[in-house]
FIGUMI-685333 format. One record per atom (N, C-alpha, C): residue in one letter; x negated, y negated, z. Coordinates in steps of 0.05 Angstrom, whole numbers, plus 5000, padded with zeros to 4 digits. Atoms other than C-alpha are relative to their C-alpha. Example, Ala and Ser with C-alpha at 12.3 -4.5 7.8 and 13.67 -1.06 7.14 Angstrom:
% FIGUMI-685333
A498250245000 A475450905156 A498249765000 S501650244999 S472750215143 S501549785014 
//
This chain:
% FIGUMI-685333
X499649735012 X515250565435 X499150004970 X500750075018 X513950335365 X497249984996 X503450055003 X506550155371 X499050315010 X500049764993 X505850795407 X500350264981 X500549855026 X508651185346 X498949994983 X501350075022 X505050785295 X497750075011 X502649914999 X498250865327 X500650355005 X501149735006 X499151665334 X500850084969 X499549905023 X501351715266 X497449814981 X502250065014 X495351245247 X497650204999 X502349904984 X490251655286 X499950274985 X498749745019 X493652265249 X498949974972 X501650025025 X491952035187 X497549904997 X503749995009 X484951785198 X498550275003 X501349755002 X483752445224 X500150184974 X499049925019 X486052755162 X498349964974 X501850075023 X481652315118 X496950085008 X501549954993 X476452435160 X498150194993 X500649705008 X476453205143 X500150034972 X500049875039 X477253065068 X497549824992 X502350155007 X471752495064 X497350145016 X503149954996 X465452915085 X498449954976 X501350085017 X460352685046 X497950345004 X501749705006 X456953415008 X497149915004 X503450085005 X449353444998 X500550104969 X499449885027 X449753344922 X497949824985 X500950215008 X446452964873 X502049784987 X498750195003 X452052494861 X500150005028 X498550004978 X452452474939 X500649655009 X498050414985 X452951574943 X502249944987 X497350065007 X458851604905 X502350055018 X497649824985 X462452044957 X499449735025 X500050254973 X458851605019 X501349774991 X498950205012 X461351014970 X503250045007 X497049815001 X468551364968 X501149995038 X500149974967 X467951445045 X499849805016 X500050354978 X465550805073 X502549764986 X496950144994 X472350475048 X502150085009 X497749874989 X476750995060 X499950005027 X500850034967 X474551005134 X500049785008 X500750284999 X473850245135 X502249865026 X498850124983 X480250175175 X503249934979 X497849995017 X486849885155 X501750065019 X498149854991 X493349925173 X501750244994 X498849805004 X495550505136 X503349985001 X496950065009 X503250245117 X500250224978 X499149895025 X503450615054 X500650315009 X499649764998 X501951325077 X501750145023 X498050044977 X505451215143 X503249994985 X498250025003 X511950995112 X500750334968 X499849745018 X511451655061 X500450165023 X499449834982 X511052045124 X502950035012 X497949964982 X516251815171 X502849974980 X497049925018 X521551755106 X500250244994 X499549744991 X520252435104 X501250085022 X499949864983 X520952625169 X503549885003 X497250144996 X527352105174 X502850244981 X497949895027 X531152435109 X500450345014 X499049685011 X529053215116 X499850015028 X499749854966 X528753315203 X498250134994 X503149855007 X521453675179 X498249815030 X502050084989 X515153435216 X498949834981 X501750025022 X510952995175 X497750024993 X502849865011 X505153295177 X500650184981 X500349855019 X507453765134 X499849824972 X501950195027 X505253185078 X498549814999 X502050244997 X500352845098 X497750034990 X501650005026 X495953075040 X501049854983 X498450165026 X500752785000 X499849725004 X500450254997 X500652205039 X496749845002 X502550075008 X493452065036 X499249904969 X500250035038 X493352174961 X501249704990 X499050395012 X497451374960 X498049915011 X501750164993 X492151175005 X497749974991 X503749945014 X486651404964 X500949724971 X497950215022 X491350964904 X499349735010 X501050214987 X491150424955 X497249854995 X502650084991 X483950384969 X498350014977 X501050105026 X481750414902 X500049754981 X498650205004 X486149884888 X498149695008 X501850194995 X481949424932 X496849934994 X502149985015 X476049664917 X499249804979 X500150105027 X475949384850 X501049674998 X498850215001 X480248844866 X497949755007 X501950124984 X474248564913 X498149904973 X502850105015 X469448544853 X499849794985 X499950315012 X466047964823 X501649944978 X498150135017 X470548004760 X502249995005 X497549974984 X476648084804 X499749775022 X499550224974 X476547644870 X498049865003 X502950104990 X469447634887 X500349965027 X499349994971 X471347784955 X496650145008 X501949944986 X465547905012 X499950155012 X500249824974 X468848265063 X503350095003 X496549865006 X474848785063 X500650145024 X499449814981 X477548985131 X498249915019 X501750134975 X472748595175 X496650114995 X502349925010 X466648965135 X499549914972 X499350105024 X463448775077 X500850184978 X499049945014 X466048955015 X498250264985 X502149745013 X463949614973 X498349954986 X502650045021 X460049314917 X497249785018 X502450074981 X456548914972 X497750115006 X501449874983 X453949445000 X498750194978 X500349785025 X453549994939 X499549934974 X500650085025 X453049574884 X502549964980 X497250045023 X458049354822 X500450354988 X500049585009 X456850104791 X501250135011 X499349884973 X457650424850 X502850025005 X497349964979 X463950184877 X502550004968 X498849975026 X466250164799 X501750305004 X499649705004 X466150944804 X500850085027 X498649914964 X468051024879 X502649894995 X496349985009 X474950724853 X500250174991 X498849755026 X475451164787 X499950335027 X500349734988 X472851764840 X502250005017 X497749914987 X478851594888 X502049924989 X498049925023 X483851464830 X500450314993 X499649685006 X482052104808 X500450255025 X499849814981 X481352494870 X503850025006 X496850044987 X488752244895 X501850224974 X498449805015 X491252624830 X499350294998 X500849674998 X487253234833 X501950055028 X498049814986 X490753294896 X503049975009 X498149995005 X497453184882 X501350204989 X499549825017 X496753694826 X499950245014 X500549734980 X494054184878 X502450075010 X497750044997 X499953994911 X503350094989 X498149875009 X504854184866 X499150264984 X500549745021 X500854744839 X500250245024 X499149904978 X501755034911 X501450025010 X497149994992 X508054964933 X502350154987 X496749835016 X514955254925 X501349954995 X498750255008 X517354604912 X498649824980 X501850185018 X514654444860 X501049724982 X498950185024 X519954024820 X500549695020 X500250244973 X520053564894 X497349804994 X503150195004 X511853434887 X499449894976 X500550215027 X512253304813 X502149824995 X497650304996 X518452834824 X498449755014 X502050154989 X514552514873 X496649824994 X502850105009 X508152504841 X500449874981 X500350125030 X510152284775 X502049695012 X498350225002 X514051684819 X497449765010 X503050134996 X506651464850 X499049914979 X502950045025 X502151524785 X503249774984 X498450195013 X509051034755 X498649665021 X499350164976 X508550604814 X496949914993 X502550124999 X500450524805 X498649934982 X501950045020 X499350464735 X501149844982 X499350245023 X500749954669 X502649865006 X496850054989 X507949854686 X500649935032 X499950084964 X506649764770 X497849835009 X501850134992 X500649634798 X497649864981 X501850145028 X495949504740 X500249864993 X498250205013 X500849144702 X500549755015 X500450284989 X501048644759 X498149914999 X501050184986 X494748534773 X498549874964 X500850145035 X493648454690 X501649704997 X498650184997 X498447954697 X499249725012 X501750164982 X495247594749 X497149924993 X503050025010 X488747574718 X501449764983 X499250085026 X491747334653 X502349655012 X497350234995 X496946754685 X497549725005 X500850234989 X494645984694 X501649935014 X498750154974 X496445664758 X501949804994 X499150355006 X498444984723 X503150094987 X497049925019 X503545444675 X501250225009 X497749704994 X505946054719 X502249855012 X498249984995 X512546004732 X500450225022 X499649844967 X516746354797 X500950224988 X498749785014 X520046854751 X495750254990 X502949894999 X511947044734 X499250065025 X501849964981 X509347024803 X502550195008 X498849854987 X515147454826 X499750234990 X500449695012 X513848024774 X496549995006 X503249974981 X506247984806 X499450165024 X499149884971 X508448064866 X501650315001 X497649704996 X513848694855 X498650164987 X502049775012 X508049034811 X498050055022 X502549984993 X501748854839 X500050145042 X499249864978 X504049034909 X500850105018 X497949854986 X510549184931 X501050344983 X499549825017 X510949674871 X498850335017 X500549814975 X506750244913 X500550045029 X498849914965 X509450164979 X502850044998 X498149905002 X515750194952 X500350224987 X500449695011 X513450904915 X499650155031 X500349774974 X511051114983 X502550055015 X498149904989 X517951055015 X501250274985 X498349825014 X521851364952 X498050225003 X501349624990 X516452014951 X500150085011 X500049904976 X517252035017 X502950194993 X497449895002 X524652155008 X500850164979 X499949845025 X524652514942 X498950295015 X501349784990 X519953014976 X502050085038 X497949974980 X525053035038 X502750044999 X496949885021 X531253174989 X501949815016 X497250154992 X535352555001 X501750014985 X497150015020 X542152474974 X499549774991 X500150325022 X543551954924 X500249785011 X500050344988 X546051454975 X497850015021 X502250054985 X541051525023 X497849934981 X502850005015 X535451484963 X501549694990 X498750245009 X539850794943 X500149805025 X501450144960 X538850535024 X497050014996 X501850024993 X532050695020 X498549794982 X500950135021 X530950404953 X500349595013 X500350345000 X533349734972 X499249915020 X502549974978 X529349795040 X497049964994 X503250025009 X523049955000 X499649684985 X500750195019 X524449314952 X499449755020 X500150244977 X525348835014 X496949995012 X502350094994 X519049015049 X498450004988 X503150075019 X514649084995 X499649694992 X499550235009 X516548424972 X498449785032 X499850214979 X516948165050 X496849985004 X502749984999 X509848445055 X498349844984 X503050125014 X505548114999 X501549595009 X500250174987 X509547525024 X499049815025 X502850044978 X506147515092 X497450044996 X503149915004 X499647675060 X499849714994 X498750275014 X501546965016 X499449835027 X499550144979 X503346645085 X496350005025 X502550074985 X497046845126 X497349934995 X502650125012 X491546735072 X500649665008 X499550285005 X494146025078 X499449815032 X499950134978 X495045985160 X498150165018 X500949714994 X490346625180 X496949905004 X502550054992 X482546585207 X499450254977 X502049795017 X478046945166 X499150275023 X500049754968 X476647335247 X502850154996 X498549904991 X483347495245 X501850244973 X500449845014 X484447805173 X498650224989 X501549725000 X478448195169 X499449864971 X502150085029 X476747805098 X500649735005 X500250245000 X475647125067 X503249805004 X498450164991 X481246655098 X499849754976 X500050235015 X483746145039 X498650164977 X500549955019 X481646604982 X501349994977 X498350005026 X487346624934 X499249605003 X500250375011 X486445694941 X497450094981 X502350045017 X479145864922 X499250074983 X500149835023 X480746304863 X502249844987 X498050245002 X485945784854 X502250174990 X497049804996 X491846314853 X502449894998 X496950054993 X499446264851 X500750165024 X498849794969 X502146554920 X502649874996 X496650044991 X509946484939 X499449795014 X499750264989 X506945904986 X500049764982 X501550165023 X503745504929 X502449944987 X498450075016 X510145614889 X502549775013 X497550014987 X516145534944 X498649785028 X500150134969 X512145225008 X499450185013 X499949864980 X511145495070 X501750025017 X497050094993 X517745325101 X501350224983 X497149765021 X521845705039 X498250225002 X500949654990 X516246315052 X500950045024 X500349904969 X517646355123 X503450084992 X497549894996 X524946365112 X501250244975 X498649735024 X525846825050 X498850245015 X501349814999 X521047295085 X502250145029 X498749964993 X526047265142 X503150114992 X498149975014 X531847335091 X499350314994 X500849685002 X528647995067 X499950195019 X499749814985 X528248275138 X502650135004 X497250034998 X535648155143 X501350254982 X498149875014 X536848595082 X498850195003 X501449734986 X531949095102 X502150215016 X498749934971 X535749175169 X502750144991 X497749935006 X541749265132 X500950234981 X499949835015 X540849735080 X498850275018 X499449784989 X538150175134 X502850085028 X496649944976 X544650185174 X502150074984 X497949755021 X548150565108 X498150255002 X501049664999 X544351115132 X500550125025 X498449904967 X549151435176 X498850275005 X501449714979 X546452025225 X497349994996 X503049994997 X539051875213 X499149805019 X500850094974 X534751585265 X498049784987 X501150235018 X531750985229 X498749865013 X501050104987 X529550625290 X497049885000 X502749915011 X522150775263 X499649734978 X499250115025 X524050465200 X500249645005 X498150244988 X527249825238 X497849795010 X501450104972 X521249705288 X497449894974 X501650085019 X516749665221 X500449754984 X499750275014 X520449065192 X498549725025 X501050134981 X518448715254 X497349915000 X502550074994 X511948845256 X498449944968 X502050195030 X509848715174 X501549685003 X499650275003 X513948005184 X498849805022 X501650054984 X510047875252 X496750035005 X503349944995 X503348095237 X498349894993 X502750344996 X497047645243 X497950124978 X501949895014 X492848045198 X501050284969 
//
C-alpha cells in the first residue's frame, strides 16, 4: 500500500514539473533545457512528497492543492545538487544514474541553471502568496524554506563542510553539517507542509521532532551507502565522500554505531508520530521504513 501511494504521488509530481519545465524558444533557451534535464533527471522526490502528504495528514485537504508549492523545495533541492556536483564542490560525474549537469552543459551553464532554479522556486512561492487568500500560511511557509535553504541551513552547512579538515573535524562539527546541509530542508518541507495545513502547536511539535529524526536518519543512510552501495545501485560515484576524503557519521562513529543510531532515530520518529491523535499517519510511518531501508 505504501509503494503504491508513494509512486502515484511521485508520478503526480513529475507530471507537474513536467508542465512547468517546457523549454520556450528563446534566446536564453539552454539554460531552461539546462534547468530541465535535472529537474526531470529522476529522483526520489522525499522533500516535495513529505510537504504534500503533511498537508494532506494535518488539514483533511487533497494535496494537490500544493503541489506548486511543493515543487518550488524541489526546485531548492535540485539546485542544491547541481552545484554541489561541480568541480569546485564534489567533482561528481554522474547524478541520478545520468551524468551530471556541468558534464553535459558546461561549468557556466549549470552555474546559472542553479541560480535559474533558486530563483524560479521563489518567484513562485511569491506568486503563491500573492494569489491566495492565505496569504499569512504561504508567507509562514515560505519564509520557513528560504530559512531552511540559505546561510543559516543549507548553505551554512555545506560552507562548513567545504571549510572543515577531516584530521580536525570533530562529531559536534560533522553533526551541525549534517542538520544544515541536509536534514535542514526536508525538515522545512514537513513544517510548510503543516504550517500551510494549520496545525496546532502540538501537532507542529510531533511533526517537528519527526522532521529532525528523519532528516538526520536520512543523510545518515546516504553516509552508510556511499560506503556499502554500488555506484549501479546509487545512480552516482560509489565511495565519493573517501575520495574527497570527507567526514561522514561512518568515518566518525563506524558503521556498526551508524546502523544503530539510524535505527535509534526510526524509533523516535515512530514515536513522535503516535502524539498525533486522530490523524492517519500511517503514510508518515511506512516512510521511515523505507529512507532507513533504501539501497539508493
Amino acid at each position: 500500500m505504501f509503494k503504491e501511494e508513494m509512486g502515484e504521488i511521485k508520478t503526480f509530481i513529475e507530471e507537474e514539473i513536467e508542465k512547468l519545465f517546457r523549454v520556450p524558444s528563446s534566446p536564453q533557451s539552454v539554460v531552461f533545457e539546462s534547468m530541465r534535464y535535472s529537474m526531470t533527471a529522476g529522483g526520489k522526490r522525499i522533500r516535495p512528497i513529505l510537504a504534500l502528504k503533511t498537508y494532506e495528514i494535518v488539514s483533511g485537504k487533497s494535496y494537490r492543492d500544493i503541489v506548486k508549492f511543493a515543487v518550488a523545495i524541489e526546485m531548492i533541492h535540485t539546485y542544491s545538487l547541481v552545484h554541489d556536483d561541480l568541480p569546485a564542490m564534489d567533482n561528481d560525474d554522474y547524478r541520478r544514474g545520468k551524468p551530471t549537469n556541468h558534464r553535459v552543459y558546461g561549468d557556466d551553464m549549470a552555474i546559472l541553471a542553479g541560480d535559474g532554479l533558486l530563483n524560479l522556486a521563489y518567484e513562485t512561492m511569491f506568486g503563491l502568496i500573492a494569489g491566495s487568500e492565505e496569504k499569512e500560511k504561504y508567507t509562514a511557509a515560505s519564509l520557513e524554506v528560504a530559512s531552511a535553504s540559505g546561510v543559516n541551513g543549507m548553505i551554512g552547512g555545506q560552507v562548513v563542510d567545504i571549510l572543515s579538515d577531516r584530521k580536525d573535524m570533530d562529531s559536534g562539527t560533522l553533526d551541525y553539517i549534517h542538520k544544515n546541509k541536509t536534514s535542514r530542508l526536508i525538515e522545512s518541507s514537513i513544517i510548510s507542509g503543516a504550517i500551510l495545513g494549520g496545525a496546532s502547536g502540538e501537532e507542529m511539535e510531533s511533526l517537528k521532532l519527526y522532521a529532525e529524526s528523519i532528516g538526520l536518519m536520512f543523510q545518515i543512510r546516504d553516509d552508510i551507502l556511499d560506503r556499502i552501495g554500488s555506484s549501479e545501485e546509487l545512480g552516482k560515484t560509489a565511495g565519493i565522500d573517501e575520495i574527497n576524503d570527507k567526514m561522514t557519521y561512518v568515518t566518525v562513529h563506524g558503521l556498526e554505531k551508524s546502523l544503530e543510531k539510524a535505527t535509534e532515530l526510526c524509533e523516535t520518529a515512530r514515536a513522535a508520530l503516535g502524539r498525533m491523535k486522530g490523524k492517519d499517519t500511517e503514510f508518515l510511518e511506512g516512510l521511515v521504513d523505507y529512507l532507513v531501508c533504501r539501497k539508493a
